[in-house]
C-alpha positions in Angstrom: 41.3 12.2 7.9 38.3 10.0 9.8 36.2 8.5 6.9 32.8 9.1 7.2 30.8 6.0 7.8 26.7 5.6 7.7 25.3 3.0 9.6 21.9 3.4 9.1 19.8 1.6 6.7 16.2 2.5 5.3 13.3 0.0 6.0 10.4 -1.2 4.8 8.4 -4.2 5.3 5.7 -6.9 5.2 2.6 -6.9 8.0 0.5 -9.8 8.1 -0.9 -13.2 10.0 0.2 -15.2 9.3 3.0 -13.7 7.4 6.2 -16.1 7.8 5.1 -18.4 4.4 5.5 -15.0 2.7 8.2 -14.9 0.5 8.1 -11.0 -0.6 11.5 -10.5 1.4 13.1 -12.6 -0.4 12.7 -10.8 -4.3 12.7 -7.3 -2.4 16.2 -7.0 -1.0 17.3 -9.2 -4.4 16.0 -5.6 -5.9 17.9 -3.5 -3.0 20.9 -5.7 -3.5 21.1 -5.2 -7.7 20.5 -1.5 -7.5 22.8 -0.5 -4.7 20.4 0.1 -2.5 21.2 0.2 1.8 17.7 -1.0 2.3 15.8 -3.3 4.1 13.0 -5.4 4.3 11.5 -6.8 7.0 8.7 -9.8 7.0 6.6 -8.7 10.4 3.5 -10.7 12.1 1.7 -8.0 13.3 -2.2 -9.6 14.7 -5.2 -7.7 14.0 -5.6 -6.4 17.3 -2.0 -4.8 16.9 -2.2 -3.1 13.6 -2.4 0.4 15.0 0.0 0.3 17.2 2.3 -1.7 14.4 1.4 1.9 11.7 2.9 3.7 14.5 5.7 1.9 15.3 6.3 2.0 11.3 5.8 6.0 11.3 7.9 6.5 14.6 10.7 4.5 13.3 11.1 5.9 9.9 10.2 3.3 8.0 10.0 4.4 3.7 6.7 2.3 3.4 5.3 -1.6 4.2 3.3 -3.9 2.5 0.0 -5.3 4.1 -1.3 -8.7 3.5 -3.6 -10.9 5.3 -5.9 -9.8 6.8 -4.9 -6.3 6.9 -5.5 -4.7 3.5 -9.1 -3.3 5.1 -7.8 -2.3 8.3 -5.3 -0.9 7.6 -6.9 2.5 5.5 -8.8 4.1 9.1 -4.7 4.4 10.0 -3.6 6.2 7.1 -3.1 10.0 6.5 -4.9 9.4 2.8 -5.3 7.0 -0.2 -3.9 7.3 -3.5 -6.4 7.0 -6.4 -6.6 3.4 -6.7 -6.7 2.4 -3.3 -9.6 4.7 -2.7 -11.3 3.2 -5.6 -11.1 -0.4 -4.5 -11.5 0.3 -0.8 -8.1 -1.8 -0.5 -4.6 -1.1 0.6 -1.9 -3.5 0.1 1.3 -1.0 0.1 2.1 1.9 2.3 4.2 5.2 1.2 6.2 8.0 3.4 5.4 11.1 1.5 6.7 14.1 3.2 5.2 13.3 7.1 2.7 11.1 5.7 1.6 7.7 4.9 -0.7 7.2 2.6 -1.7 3.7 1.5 -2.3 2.9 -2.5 -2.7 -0.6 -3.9 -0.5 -2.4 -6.5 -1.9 -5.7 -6.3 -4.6 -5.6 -9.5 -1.7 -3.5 -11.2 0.5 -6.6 -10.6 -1.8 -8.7 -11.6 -2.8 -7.0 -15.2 0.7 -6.8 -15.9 0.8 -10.4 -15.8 -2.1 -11.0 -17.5 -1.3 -8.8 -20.2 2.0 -11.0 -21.0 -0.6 -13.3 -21.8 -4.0 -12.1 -23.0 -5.4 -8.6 -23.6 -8.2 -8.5 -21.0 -10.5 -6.3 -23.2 -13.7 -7.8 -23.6 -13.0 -11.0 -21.9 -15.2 -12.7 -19.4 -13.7 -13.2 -15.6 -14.4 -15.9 -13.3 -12.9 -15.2 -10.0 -13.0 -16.9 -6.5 -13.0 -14.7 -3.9 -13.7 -11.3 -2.5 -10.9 -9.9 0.0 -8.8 -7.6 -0.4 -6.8 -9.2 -3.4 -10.2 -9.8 -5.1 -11.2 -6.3 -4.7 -8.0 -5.2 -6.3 -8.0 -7.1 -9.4 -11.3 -7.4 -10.0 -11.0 -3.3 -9.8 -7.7 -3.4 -12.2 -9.5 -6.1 -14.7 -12.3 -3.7 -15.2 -10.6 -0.7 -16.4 -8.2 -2.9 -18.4 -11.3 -3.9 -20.6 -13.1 -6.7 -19.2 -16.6 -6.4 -20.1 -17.7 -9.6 -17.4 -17.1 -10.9 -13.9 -18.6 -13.7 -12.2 -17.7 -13.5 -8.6 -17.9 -16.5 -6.8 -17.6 -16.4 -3.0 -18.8 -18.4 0.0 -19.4 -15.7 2.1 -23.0 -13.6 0.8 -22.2 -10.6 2.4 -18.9 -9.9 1.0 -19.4 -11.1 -2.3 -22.1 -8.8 -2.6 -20.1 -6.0 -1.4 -17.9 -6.1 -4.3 -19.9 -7.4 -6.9 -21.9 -3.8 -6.2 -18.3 -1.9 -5.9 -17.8 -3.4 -9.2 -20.7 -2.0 -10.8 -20.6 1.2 -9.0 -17.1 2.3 -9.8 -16.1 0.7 -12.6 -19.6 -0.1 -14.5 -18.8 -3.5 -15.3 -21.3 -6.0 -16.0 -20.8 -8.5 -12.9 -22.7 -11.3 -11.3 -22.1 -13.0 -7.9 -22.7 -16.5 -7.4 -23.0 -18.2 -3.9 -19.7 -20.4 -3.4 -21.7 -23.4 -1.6 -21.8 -26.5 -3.9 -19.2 -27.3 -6.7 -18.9 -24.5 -8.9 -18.9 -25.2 -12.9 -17.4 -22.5 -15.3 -19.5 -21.7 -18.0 -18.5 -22.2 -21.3 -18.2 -18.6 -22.3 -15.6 -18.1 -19.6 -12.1 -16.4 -20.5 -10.1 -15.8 -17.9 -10.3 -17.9 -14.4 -8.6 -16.3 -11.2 -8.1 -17.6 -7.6 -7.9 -14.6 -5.8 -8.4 -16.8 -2.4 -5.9 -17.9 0.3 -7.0 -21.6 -0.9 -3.9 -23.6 -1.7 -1.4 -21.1 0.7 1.1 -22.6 2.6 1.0 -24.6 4.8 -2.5 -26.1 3.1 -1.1 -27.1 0.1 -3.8 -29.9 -0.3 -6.5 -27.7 -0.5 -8.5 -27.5 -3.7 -11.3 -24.9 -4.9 -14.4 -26.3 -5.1 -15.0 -26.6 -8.8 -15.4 -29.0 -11.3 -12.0 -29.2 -13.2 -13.2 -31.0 -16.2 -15.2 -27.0 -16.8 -11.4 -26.0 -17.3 -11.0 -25.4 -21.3 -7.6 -26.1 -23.5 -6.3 -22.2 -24.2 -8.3 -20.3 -20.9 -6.4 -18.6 -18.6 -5.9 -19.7 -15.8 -4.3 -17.1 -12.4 -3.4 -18.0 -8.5 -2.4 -14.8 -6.9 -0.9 -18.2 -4.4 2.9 -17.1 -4.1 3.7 -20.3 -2.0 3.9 -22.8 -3.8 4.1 -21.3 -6.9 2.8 -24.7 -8.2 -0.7 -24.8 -6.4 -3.2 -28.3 -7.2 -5.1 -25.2 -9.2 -1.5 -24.4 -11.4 -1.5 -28.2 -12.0 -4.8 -28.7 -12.6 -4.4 -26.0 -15.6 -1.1 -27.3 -16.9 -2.8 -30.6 -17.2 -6.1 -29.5 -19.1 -3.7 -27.1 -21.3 -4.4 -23.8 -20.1 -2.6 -20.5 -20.1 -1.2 -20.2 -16.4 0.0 -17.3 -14.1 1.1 -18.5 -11.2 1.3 -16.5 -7.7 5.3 -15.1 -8.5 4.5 -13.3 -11.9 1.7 -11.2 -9.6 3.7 -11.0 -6.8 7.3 -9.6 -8.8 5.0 -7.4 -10.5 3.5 -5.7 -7.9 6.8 -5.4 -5.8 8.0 -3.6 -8.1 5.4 -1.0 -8.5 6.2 -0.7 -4.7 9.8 -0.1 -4.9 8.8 2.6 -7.6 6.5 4.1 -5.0 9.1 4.0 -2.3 12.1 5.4 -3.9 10.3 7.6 -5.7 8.9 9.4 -2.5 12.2 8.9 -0.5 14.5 10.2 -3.3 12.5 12.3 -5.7 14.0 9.0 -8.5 12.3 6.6 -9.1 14.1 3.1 -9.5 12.3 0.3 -11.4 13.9 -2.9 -10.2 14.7 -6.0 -12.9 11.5 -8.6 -13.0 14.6 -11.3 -13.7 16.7 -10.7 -10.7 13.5 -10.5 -8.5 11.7 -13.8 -10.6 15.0 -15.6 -10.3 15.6 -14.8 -6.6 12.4 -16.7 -5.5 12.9 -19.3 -8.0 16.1 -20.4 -6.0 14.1 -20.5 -3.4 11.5 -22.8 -4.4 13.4 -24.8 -6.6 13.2 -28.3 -4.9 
């Protein structure tokens, strides 16, 4: 009797420009691999001008979901079928989910990010300093918020934008935030908690780039978070070592909030949810860094 073979695999992947210093794929099919998953996951450069066309392809083809990086997480929602609750609140999509004939975008990036910080510090009542105000910022300024934070100081070279959110902020989540215009050196203030680069500053290939702040503001004992997945050791994680902060560097986020997307995925494809291991997917991109 013929056995009966499948050759067909289930996708997802990763949109983004530039997208090939990503590392996501890497810590994903890790997680496919240890659960016994046929899965895939594919790291896509899809440019700006291609995005809709790229969601249909993703529909058309099957795919169980995709992640969206820069600088689609904005885009991205006007080719959607809907957004799931926190998505809608931030105004920010950075993962995509097949439910049924649908895809409908929800963000796990400031869930990702809590998770880390809370491995650290509870955020409740704390004071947040963060750079930026894309779509990252958006989520985890959002996610900081309802986990307790009672202050954020955006700080953003761009007015518009940082004004934007700083008045999402306040809106949505009522928390008491202030926006300060990133064009001179910026010093933290003393009452500061909890820094966060939520900026592409530092990515791959620009490794020499710095934020523009005075590091002798850092304090021994703040936190100190880059969302920066590669290197995992930004100037900014150094800088922090050095002055004896708390660090969470850019894989803790970034294994976190994969596997909130994994959840989401199998979940919708199999009506069971599978929560991959944090070790296997940590550990998977540590290999890969590891000089």
């Amino acid at each position: 009797m013929a056995k009966e073979l499948n050759f067909k695999q289930d996708l997802t992947a990763c949109y983004g420009q530039p997208v090939a210093e990503n590392p996501t794929q890497v810590m994903i099919e890790a997680a496919y691999r240890h659960h016994g998953l046929d899965w895939r996951y594919l790291t896509i450069e899809v440019a700006p001008q291609d995005l809709r066309d790229a969601v249909r392809g993703a529909r058309a083809m099957g795919f169980r979901g995709f992640n969206c990086t820069i600088p689609h997480k904005v885009a991205v929602i006007e080719h959607l079928d809907g957004l799931g609750e926190s998505a809608s609140l931030m105004g920010a999509v950075n993962c995509v989910v097949r439910r049924g004939d649908q895809l409908i975008g929800e963000n796990t990036d400031g869930k990702g990010f809590v998770k880390s910080l809370r491995e650290l510090v509870d955020p409740t009542g704390k004071h947040v300093v963060m750079f930026g105000a894309g779509g990252a910022a958006r989520a985890i300024g959002v996610e900081v918020a309802l986990a307790g934070a009672t202050k954020i100081t955006l700080i953003n070279r761009s007015a518009t934008r940082g004004e934007q959110l700083a008045q999402l902020l306040a809106d949505r989540v009522k928390v008491d935030v202030k926006f300060v215009r990133w064009d001179q050196t910026y010093k933290i203030p003393e009452d500061a908690d909890i820094l966060i680069n939520a900026t592409s500053i530092g990515l791959y290939p620009d490794v020499t780039a710095r934020l523009n702040f005075d590091v002798n503001t850092l304090r021994p004992g703040m936190v100190v978070a880059d969302v920066i997945p590669n290197p995992p050791r930004t100037l900014l994680v150094q800088d922090a070592i050095a002055r004896q902060c708390k660090v969470i560097d850019g894989l803790g986020m970034l294994v976190n909030q994969g596997i909130i997307g994994v959840e989401y995925w199998t979940a919708a494809t199999t009506g069971t949810q599978i929560s991959p291991d944090a070790s296997v997917m940590r550990k998977a991109l540590e290999d890969v860094f590891r000089e």
